[in-house]
DRENDO-1510 file (C-alpha; in Angstrom, 1 decimal, always signed):
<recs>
REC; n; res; u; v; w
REC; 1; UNK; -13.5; -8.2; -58.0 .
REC; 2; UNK; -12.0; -8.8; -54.3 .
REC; 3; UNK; -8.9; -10.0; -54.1 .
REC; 4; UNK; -7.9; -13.0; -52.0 .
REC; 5; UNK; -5.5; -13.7; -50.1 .
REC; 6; UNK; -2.5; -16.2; -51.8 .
REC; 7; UNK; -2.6; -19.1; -49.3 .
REC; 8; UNK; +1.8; -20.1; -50.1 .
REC; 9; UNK; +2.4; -16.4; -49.6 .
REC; 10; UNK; +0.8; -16.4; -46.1 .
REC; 11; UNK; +2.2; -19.8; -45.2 .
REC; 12; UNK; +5.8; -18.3; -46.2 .
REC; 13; UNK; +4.9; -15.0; -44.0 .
REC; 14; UNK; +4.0; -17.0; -40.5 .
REC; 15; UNK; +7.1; -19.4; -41.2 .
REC; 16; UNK; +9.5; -16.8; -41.4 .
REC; 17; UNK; +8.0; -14.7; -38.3 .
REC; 18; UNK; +7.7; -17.6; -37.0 .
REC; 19; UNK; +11.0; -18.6; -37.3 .
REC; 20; UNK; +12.6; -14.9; -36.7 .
REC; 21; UNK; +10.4; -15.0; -33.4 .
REC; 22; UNK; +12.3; -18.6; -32.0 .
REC; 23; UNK; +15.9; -16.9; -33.4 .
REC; 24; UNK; +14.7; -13.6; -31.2 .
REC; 25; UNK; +13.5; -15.6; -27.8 .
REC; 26; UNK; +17.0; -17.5; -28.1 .
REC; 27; UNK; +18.7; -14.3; -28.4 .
REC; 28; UNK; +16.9; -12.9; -25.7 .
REC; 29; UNK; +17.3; -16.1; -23.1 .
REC; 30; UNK; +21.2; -15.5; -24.0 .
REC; 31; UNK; +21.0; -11.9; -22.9 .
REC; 32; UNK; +19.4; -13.5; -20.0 .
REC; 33; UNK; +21.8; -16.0; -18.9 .
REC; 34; UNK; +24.6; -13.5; -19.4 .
REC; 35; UNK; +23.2; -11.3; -16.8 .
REC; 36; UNK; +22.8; -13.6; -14.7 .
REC; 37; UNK; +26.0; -15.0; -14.9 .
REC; 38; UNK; +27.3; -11.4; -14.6 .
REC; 39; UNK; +25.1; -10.9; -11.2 .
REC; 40; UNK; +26.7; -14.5; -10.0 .
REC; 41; UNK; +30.0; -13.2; -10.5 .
REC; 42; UNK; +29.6; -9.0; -9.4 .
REC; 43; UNK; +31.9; -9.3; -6.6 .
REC; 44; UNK; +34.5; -9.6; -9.4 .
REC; 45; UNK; +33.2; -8.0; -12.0 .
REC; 46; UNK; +32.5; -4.9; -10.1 .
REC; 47; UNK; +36.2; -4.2; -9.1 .
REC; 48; UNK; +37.0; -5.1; -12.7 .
REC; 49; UNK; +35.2; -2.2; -14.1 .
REC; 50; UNK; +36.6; +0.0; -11.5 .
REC; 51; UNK; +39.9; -0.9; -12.4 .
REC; 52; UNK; +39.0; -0.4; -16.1 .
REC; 53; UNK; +37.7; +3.1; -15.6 .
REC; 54; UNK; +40.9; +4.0; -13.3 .
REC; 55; UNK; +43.1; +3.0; -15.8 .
REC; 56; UNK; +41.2; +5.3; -19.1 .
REC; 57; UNK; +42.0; +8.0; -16.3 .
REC; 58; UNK; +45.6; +6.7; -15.8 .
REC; 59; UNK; +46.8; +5.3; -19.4 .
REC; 60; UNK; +47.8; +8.4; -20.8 .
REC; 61; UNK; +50.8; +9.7; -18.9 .
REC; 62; UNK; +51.7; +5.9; -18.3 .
REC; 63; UNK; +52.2; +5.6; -22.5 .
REC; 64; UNK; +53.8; +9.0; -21.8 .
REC; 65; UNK; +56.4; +7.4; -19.8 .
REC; 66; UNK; +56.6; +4.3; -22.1 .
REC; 67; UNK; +57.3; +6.2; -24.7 .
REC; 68; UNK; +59.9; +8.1; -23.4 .
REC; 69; UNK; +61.5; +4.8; -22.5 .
REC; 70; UNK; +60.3; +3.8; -18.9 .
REC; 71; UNK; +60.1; +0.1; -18.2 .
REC; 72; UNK; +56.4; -1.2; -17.8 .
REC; 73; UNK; +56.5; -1.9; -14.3 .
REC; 74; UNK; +57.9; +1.4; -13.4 .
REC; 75; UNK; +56.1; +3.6; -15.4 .
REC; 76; UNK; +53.2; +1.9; -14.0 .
REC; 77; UNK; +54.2; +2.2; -10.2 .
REC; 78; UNK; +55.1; +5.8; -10.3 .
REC; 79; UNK; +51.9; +6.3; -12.2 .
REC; 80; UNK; +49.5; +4.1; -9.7 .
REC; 81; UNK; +51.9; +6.0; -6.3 .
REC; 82; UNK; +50.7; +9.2; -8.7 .
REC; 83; UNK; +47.0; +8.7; -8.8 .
REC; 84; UNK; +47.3; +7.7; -4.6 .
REC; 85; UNK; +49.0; +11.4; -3.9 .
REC; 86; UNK; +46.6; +12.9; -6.2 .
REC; 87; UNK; +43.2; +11.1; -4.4 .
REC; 88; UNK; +44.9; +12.3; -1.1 .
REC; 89; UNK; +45.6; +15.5; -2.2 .
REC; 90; UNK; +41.4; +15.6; -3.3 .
REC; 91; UNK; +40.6; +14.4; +0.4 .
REC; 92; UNK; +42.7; +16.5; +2.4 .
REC; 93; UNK; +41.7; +19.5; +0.1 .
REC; 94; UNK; +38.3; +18.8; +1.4 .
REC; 95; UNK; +39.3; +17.6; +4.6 .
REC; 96; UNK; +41.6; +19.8; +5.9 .
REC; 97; UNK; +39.7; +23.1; +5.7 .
REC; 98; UNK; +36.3; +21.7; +6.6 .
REC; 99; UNK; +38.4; +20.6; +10.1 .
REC; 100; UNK; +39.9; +24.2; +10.4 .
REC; 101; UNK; +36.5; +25.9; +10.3 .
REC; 102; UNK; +34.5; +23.0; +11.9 .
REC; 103; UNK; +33.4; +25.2; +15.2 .
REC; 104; UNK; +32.1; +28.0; +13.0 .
REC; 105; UNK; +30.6; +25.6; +11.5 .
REC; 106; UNK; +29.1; +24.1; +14.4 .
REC; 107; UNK; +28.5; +27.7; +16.2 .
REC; 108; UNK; +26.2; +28.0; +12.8 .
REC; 109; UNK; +24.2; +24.8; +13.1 .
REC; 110; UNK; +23.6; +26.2; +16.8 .
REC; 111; UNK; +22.6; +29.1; +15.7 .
REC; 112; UNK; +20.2; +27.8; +13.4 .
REC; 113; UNK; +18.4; +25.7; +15.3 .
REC; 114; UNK; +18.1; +28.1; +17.8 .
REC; 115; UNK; +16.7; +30.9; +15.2 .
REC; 116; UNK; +14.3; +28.1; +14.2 .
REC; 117; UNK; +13.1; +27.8; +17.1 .
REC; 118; UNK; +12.4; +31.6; +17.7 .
REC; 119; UNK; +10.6; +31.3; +14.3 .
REC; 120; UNK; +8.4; +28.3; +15.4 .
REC; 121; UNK; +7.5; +30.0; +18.7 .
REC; 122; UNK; +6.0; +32.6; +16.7 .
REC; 123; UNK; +2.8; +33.2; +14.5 .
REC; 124; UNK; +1.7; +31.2; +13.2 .
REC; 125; UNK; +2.7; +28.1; +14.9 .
REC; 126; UNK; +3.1; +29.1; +18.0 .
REC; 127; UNK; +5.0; +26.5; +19.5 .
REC; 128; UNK; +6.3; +26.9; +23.2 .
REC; 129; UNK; +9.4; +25.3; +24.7 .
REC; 130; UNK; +7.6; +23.1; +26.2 .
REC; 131; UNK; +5.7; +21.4; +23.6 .
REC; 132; UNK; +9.3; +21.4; +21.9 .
REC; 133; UNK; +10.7; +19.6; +24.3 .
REC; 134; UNK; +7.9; +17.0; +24.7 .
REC; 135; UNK; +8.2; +16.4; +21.1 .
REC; 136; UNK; +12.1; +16.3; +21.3 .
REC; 137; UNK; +11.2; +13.4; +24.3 .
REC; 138; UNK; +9.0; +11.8; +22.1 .
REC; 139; UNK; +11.8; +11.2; +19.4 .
REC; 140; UNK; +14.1; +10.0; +21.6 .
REC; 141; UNK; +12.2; +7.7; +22.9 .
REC; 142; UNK; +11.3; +6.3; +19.6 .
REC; 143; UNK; +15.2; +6.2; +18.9 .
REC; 144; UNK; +15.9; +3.9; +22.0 .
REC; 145; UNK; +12.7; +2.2; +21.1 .
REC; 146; UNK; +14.1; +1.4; +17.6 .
REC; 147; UNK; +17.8; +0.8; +18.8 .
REC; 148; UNK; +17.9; -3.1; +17.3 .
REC; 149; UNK; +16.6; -1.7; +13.8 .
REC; 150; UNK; +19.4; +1.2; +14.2 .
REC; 151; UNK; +22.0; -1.1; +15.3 .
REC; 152; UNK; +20.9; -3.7; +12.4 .
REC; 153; UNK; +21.6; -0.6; +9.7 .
REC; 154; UNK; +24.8; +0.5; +11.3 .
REC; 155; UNK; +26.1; -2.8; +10.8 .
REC; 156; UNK; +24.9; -2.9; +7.4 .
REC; 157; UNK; +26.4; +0.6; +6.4 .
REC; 158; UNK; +29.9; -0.8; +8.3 .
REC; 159; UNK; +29.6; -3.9; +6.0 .
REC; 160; UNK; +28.6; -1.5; +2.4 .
REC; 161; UNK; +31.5; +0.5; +4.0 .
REC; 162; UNK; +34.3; -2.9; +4.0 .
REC; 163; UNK; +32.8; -4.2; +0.4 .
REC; 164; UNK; +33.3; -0.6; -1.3 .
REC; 165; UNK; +36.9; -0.5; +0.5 .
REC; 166; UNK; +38.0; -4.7; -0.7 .
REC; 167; UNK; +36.2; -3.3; -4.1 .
REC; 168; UNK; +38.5; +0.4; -4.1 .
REC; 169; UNK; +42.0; -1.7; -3.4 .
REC; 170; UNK; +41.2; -4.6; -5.7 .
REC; 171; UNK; +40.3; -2.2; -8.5 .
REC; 172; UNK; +43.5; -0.2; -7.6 .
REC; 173; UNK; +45.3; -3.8; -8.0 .
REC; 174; UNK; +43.8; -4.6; -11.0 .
REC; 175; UNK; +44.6; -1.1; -12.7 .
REC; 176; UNK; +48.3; -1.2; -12.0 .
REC; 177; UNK; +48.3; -4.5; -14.0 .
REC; 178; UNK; +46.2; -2.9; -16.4 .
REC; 179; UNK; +49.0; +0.1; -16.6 .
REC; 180; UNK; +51.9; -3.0; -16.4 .
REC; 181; UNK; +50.6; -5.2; -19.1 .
REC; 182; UNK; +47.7; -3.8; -20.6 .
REC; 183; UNK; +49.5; -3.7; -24.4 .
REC; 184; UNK; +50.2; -6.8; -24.6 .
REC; 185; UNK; +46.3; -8.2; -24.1 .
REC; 186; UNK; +45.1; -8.1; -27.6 .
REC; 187; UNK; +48.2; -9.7; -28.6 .
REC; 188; UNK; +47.8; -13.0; -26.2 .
REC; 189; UNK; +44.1; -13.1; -27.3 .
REC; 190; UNK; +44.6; -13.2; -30.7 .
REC; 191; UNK; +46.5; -16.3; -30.5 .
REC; 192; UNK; +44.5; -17.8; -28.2 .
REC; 193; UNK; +41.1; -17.5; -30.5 .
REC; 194; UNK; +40.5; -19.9; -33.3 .
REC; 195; UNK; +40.1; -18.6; -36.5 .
REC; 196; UNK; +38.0; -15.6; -37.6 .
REC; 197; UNK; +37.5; -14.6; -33.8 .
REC; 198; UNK; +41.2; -13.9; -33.6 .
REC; 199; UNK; +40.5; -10.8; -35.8 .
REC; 200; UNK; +36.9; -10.0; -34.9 .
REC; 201; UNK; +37.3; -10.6; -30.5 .
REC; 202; UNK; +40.6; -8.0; -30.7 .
REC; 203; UNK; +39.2; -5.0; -33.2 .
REC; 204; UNK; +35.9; -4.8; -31.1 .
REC; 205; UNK; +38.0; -4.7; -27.8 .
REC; 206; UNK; +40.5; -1.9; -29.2 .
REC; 207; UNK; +37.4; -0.1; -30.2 .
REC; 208; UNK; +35.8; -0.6; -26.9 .
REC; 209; UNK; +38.2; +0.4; -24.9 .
REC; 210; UNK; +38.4; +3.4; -27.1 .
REC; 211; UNK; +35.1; +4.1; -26.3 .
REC; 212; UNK; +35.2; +3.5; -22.8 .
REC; 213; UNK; +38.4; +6.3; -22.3 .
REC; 214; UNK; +35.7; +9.3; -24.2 .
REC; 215; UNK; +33.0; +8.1; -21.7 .
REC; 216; UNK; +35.2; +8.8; -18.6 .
REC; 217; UNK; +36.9; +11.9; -20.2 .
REC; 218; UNK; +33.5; +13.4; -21.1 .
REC; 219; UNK; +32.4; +12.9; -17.4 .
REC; 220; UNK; +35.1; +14.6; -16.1 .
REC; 221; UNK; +34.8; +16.9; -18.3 .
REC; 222; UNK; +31.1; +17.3; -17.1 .
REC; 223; UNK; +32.1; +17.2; -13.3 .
REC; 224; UNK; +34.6; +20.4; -14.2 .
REC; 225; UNK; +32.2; +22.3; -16.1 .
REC; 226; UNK; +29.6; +21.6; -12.8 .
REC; 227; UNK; +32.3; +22.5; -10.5 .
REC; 228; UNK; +33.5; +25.4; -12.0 .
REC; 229; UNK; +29.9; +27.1; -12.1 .
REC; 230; UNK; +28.4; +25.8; -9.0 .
REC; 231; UNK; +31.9; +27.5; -7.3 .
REC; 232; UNK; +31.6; +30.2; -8.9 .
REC; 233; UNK; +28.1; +30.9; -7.8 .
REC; 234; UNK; +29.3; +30.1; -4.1 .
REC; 235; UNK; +32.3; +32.4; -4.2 .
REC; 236; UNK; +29.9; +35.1; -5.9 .
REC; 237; UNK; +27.5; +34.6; -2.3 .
REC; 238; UNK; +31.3; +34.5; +0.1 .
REC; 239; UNK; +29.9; +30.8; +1.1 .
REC; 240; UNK; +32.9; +29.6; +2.9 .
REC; 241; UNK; +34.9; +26.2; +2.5 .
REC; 242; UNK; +34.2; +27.4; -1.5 .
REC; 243; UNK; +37.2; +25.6; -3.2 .
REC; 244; UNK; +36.5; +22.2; -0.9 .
REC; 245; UNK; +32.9; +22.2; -2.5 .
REC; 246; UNK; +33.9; +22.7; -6.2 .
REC; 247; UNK; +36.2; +19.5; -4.9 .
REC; 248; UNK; +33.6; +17.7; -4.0 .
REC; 249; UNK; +31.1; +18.4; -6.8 .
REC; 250; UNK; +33.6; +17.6; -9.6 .
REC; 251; UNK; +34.3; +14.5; -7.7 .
REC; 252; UNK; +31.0; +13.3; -7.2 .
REC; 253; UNK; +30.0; +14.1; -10.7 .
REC; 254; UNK; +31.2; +10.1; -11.7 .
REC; 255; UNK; +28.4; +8.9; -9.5 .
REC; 256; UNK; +24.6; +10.2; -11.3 .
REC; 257; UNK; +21.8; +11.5; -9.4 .
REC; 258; UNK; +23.5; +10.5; -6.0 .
REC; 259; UNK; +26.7; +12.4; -6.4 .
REC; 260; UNK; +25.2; +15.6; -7.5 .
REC; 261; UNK; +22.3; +15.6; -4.3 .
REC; 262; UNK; +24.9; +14.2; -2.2 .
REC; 263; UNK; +27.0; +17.5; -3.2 .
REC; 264; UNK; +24.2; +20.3; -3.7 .
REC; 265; UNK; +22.9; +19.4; -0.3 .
REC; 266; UNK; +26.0; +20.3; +1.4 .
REC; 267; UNK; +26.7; +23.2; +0.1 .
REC; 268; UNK; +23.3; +24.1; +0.9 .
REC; 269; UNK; +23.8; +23.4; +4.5 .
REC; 270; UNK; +26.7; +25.1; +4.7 .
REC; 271; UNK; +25.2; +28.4; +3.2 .
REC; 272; UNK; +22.5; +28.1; +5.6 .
REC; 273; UNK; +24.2; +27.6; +8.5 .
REC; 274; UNK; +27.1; +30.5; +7.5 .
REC; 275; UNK; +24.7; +33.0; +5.7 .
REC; 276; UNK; +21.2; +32.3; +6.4 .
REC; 277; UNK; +18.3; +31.2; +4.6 .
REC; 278; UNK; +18.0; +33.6; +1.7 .
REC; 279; UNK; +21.6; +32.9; +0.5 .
REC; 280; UNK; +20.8; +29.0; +1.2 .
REC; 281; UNK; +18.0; +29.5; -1.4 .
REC; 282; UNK; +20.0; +30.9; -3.7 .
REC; 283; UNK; +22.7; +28.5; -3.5 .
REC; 284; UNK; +19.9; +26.1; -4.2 .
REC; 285; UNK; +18.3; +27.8; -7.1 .
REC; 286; UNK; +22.0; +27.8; -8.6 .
REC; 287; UNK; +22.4; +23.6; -8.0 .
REC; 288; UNK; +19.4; +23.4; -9.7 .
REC; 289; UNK; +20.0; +24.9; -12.9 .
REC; 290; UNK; +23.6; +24.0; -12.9 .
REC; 291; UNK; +21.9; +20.2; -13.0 .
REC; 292; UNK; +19.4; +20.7; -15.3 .
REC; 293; UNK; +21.8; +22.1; -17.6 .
REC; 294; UNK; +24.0; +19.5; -16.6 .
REC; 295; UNK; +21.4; +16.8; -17.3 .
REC; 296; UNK; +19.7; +18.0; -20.5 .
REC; 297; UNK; +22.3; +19.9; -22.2 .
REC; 298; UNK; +25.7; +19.4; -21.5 .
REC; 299; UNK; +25.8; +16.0; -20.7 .
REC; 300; UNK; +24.4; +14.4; -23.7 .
REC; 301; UNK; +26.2; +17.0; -25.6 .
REC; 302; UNK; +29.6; +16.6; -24.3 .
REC; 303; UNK; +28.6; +12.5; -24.3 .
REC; 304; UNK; +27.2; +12.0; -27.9 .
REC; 305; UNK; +30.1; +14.1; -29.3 .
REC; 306; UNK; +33.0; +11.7; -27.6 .
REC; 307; UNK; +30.6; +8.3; -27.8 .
REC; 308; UNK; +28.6; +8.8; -31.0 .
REC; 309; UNK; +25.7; +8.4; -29.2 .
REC; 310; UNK; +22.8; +10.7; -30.0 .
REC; 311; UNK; +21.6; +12.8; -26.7 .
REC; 312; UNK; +18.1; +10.8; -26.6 .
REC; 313; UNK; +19.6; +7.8; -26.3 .
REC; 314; UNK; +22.2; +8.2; -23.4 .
REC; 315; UNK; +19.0; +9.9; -21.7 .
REC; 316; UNK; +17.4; +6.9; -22.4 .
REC; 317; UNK; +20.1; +4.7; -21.4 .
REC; 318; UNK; +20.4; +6.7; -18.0 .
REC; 319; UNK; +17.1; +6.2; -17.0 .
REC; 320; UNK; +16.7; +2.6; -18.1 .
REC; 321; UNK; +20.0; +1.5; -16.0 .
REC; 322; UNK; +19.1; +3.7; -13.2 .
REC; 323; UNK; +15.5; +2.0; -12.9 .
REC; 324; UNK; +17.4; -1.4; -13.5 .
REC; 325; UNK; +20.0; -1.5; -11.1 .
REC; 326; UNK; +19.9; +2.3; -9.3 .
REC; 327; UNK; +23.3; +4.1; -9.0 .
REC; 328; UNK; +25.5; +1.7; -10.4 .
REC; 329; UNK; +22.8; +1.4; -13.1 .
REC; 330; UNK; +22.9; +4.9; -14.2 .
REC; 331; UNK; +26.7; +5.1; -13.4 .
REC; 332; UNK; +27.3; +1.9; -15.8 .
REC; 333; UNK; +24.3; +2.7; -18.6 .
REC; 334; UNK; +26.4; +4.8; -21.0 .
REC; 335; UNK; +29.3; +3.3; -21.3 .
REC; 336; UNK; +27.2; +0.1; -21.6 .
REC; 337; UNK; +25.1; +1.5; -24.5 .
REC; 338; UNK; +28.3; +3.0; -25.7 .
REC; 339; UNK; +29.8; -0.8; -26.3 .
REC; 340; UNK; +26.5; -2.0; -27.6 .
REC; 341; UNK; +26.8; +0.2; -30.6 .
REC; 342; UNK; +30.2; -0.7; -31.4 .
REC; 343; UNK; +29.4; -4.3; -31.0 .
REC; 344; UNK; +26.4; -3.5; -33.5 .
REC; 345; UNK; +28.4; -1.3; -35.9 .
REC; 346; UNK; +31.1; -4.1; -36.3 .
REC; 347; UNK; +28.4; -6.7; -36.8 .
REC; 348; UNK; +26.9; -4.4; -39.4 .
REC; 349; UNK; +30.3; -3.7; -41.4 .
REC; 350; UNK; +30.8; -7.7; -41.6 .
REC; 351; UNK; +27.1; -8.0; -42.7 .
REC; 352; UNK; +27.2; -5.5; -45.2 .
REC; 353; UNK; +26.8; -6.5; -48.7 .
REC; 354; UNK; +29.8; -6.1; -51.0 .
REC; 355; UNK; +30.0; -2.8; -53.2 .
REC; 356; UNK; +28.7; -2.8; -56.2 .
REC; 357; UNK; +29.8; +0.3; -57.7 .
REC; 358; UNK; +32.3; -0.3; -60.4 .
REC; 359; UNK; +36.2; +1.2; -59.2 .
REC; 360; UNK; +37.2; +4.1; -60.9 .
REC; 361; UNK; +38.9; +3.7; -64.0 .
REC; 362; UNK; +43.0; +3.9; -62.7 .
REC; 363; UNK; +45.8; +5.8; -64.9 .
REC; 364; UNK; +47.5; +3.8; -67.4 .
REC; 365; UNK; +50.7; +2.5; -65.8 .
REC; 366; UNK; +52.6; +2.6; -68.9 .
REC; 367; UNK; +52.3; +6.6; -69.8 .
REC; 368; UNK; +52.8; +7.3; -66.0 .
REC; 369; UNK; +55.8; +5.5; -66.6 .
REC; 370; UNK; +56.5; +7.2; -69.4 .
REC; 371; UNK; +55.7; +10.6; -68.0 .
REC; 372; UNK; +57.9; +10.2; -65.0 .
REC; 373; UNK; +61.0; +8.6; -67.3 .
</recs>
């Protein structure tokens, strides 16, 4: 005999998904608006989470200080002039010796060029000065010919260059009076939310900001680890400028997939340029694994044990915000995904129903009592 199906029970079944599908879509235009509020408002909220990372980097020796009895304000101006004589320190480390070997430097480039040149007059191209030259022509003739488009994108790297500069100082800003009054925030908000919220709005912002300080310490931690080898790899070859490079890598490691090509490729050019192409490959056979190992292993590693995220997911999460909204995307997606889940596990503690396992029986008060008389 077939069954049929029960007509109620199939009603019941495309009311509910029915319903669960209009809760869902409402959900999802919230999500919506909220990122579109967010894009609305970037030039603030940018500099916002800049000054929120700085100051996971900066909290601890401020509460160091505020412990030991400094005033607020203080502890947070010496720690802020701190972190200033520190990001000098970073620049000048790189600056300073790239200037005092800048004409070997530039007697390398020379060199290249003109040993390239050698090789392309050779078999098998066979290339004469001559056709060099007319090629060289060529180009600059296209240049001049595309001077408005050049002076168009100059103008629009000066302008990225002023925004990231407004965005740097207003972060700084905002992270010495994250350092100065940065206690007393959950306080003020629990009194100024109604009700339930007063508990729920603090405990998920205590947890997130908990979070947020093992993202950034697990990147740097990343950056040093990358540093550390990739130097070590360049010392190993007697690539000069060694120490600025290991700089620059470890600082560039807080910026994904930009920072470490932006890095690999320099010291690349520098170990072409200083000791020619083999040790250039080399150098770029070392970036390469160092990144992969970066990428697949350490990273979510290092990540999932400080975020309790698992390793497929901040992969995940890395190349969803990175094909979303590119560097600051991929800079933003962990710590983003990071939140999410402590938003999510709250939720699911309040949600969760009510143990039912009966307590365990508890001593009888009156023979402790008597015990301990």
């Amino acid at each position: 005999m077939t069954a049929t199906l029960s007509s109620t029970r199939t009603r019941t079944a495309l009311r509910t998904s029915a319903r669960v599908s209009g809760e869902l879509l409402l959900v999802f235009v919230m999500l919506a608006v909220t990122l579109w509020l967010l894009g609305r408002m970037w030039s603030i909220v940018w500099p916002l989470v800049i000054g929120l990372l700085l100051t996971t980097l900066t909290w601890p020796p401020t509460r160091f200080l505020r412990n030991r009895g400094w005033r607020p304000a203080l502890a947070a101006s010496a720690v802020t002039v701190l972190f200033l004589l520190v990001a000098m320190g970073v620049v000048a480390l790189i600056a300073v010796p790239v200037a005092s070997q800048s004409g070997e430097l530039s007697d390398g480039v020379f060199k290249g060029v003109q040993e390239l040149r050698e090789w392309a007059a050779g078999p098998p191209l066979n290339i004469d000065d001559a056709q060099i030259n007319k090629a060289f022509d060529a180009a600059v003739s296209r240049a001049q010919d595309g001077l408005g488009n050049l002076a168009g994108a100059l103008l629009t790297g000066v302008s990225t260059v002023v925004n990231g500069l407004v965005t740097a100082v207003l972060g700084l800003f905002l992270m010495f009076f994250f350092l100065k009054d940065g206690p007393r925030f959950l306080p003020w908000l629990e009194r100024q939310l109604p009700g339930r919220l007063a508990k729920d709005v603090p405990t998920v912002a205590a947890r997130g900001w908990n979070t947020l300080g093992s993202f950034v310490r697990s990147q740097a931690a990343v950056g040093l680890l990358d540093a550390v080898l990739i130097g070590l790899g360049l010392w190993i070859l007697d690539v000069p400028l060694v120490l600025p490079l290991a700089v620059l890598t470890f600082v560039t490691a807080f910026v994904p997939i930009i920072g470490a090509l932006f890095a690999g490729l320099v010291a690349v050019l520098i170990a072409l340029v200083s000791n020619g192409l083999t040790d250039a490959l080399i150098v770029l056979a070392i970036i390469v694994v160092v990144q992969q190992l970066e990428g697949n292993v350490f990273q979510p590693m290092i990540q999932s044990r400080g975020l309790g995220l698992h390793a497929a997911v901040i992969l995940l999460a890395v190349t969803l915000g990175g094909s979303l909204a590119g560097i600051v995307g991929s800079l933003l997606a962990v710590p983003v995904a990071a939140l999410i889940a402590v938003v999510w596990g709250y939720v699911r503690e309040q949600l969760r129903e009510p143990s039912e396992d009966p307590e365990p029986n508890t001593p009888d008060t009156g023979a402790t009592a008597t015990t301990t008389s």
